[in-house]
C-alpha beads as a LAMMPS data file, in Angstrom:
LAMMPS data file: protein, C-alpha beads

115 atoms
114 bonds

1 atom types
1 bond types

-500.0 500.0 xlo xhi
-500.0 500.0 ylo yhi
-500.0 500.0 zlo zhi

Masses

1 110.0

Atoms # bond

1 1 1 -81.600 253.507 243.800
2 1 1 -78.021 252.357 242.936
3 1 1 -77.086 255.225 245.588
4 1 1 -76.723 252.599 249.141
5 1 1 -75.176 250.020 247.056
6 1 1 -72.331 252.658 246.020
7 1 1 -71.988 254.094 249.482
8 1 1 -71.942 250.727 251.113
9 1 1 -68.963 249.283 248.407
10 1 1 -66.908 252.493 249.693
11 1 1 -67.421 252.027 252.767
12 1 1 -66.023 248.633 252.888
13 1 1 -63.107 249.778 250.657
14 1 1 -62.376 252.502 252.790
15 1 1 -62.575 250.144 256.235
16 1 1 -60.436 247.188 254.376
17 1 1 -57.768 249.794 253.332
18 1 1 -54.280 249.534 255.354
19 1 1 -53.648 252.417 257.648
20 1 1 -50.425 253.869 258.263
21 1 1 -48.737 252.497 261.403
22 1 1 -47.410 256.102 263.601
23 1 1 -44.607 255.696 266.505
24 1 1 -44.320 259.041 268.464
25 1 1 -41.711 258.949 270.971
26 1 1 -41.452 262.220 272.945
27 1 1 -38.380 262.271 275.467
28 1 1 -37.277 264.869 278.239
29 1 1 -33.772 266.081 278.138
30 1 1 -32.459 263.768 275.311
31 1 1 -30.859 265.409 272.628
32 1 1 -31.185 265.195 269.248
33 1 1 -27.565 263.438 268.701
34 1 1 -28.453 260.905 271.957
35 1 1 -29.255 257.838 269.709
36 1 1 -26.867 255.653 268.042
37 1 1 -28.128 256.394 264.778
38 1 1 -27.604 260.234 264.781
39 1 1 -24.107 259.470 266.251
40 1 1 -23.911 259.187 269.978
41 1 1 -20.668 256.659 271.474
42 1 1 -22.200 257.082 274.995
43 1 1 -26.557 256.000 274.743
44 1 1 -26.551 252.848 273.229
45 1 1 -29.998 252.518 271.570
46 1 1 -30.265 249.623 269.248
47 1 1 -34.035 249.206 269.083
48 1 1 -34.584 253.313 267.914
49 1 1 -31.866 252.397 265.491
50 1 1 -33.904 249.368 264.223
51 1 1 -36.849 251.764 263.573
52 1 1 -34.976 254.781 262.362
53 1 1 -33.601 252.335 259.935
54 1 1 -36.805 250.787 258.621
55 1 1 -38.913 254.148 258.843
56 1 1 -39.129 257.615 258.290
57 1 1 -36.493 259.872 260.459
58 1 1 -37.694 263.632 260.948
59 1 1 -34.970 265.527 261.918
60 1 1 -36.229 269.034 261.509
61 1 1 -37.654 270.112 264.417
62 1 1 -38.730 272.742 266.680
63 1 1 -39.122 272.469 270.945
64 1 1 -41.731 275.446 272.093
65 1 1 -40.441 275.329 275.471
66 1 1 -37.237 274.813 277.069
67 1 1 -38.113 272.530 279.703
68 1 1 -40.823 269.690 279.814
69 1 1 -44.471 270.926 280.866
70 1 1 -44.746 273.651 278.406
71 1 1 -43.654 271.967 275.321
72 1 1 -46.149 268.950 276.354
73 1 1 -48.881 271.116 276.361
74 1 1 -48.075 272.700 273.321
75 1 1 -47.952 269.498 271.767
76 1 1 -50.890 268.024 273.058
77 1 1 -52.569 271.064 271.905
78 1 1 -51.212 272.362 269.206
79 1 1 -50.913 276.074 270.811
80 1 1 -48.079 277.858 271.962
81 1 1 -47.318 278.780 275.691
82 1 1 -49.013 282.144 275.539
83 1 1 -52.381 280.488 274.276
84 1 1 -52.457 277.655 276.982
85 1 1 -50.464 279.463 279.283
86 1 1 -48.518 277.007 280.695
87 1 1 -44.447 278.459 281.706
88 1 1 -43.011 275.575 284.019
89 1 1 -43.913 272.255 285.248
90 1 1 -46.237 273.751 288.297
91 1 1 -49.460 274.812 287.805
92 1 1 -49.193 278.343 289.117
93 1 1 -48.226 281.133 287.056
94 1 1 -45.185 283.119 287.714
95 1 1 -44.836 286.284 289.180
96 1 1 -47.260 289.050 290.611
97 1 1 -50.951 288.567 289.224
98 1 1 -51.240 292.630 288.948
99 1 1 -48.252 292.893 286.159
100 1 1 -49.339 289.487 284.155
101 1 1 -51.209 289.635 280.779
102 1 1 -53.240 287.640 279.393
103 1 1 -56.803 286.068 279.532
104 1 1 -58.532 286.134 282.601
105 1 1 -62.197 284.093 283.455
106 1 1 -65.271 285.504 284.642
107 1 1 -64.303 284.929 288.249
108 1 1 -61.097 286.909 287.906
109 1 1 -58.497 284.357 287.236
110 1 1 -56.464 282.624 284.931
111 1 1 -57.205 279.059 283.441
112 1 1 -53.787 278.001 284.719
113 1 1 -54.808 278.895 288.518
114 1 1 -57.839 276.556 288.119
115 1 1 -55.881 273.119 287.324

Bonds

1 1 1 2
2 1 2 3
3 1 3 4
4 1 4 5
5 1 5 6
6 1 6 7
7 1 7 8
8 1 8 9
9 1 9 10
10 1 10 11
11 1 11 12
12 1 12 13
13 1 13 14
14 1 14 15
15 1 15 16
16 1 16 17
17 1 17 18
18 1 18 19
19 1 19 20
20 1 20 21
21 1 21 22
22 1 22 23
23 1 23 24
24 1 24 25
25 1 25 26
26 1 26 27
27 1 27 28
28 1 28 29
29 1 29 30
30 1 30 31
31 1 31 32
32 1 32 33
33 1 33 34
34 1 34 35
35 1 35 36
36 1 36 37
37 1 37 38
38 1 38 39
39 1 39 40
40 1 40 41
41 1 41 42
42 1 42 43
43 1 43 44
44 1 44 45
45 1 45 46
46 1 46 47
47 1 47 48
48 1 48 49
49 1 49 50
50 1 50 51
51 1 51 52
52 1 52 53
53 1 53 54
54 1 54 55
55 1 55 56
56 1 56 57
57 1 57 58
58 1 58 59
59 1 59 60
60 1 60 61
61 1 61 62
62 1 62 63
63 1 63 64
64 1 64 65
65 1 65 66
66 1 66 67
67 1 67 68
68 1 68 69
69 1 69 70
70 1 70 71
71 1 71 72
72 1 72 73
73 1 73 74
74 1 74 75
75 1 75 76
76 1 76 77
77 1 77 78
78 1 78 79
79 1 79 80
80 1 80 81
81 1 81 82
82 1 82 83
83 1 83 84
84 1 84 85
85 1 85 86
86 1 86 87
87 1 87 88
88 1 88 89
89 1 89 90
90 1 90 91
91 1 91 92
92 1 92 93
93 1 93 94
94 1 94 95
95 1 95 96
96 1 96 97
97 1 97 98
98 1 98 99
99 1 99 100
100 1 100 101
101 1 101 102
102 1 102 103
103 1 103 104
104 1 104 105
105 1 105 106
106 1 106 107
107 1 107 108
108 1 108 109
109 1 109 110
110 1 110 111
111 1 111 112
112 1 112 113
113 1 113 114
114 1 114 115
């Protein structure tokens, strides 16, 4: 009986409690010593330095593509190029379809030729 009086106290708890608050920034073609903080003379970035110095800097990191469509994707999915297929910012895969590995759908094609 003393069951919905215990889940309904936790629930509040657990609603009232302070979440954590997350700033992902995600740049093309900035490198990793382009802020002020990590030592750049030429960017000038004041307001990243304000919140690298009042928050957590990761500096440890790893890019799964080398230019920008790939590595969104894999970080928006949280797969690698070969599982989401995506090479370069177009949509169509490279090269000729007959040498090309990888999944193919019921009608014969990739799931990159259908975005």
């Amino acid at each position: 009986m003393h069951w919905p009086i215990l889940v309904l106290c936790l629930l509040i708890s657990i609603s009232n409690a302070s979440k954590p608050n997350i700033l992902f920034i995600y740049l093309d073609d900035f490198g990793w010593r382009d802020t002020s903080y990590a030592g750049s003379d030429f960017y000038e970035t004041p307001n990243i330095d304000a919140l690298a110095e009042n928050g957590m800097i990761f500096d440890n990191a790893y890019a799964a593509s080398s230019n920008c469509a790939p590595s969104r994707a894999s970080m928006l999915t949280g797969t690698y190029s070969p599982r989401h297929e995506i090479y370069n910012v177009g949509t169509k895969p490279r090269g000729n379809p007959k040498f090309r590995k990888g999944r193919t759908s019921k009608a014969g094609c990739s799931p990159v030729d259908s975005l």
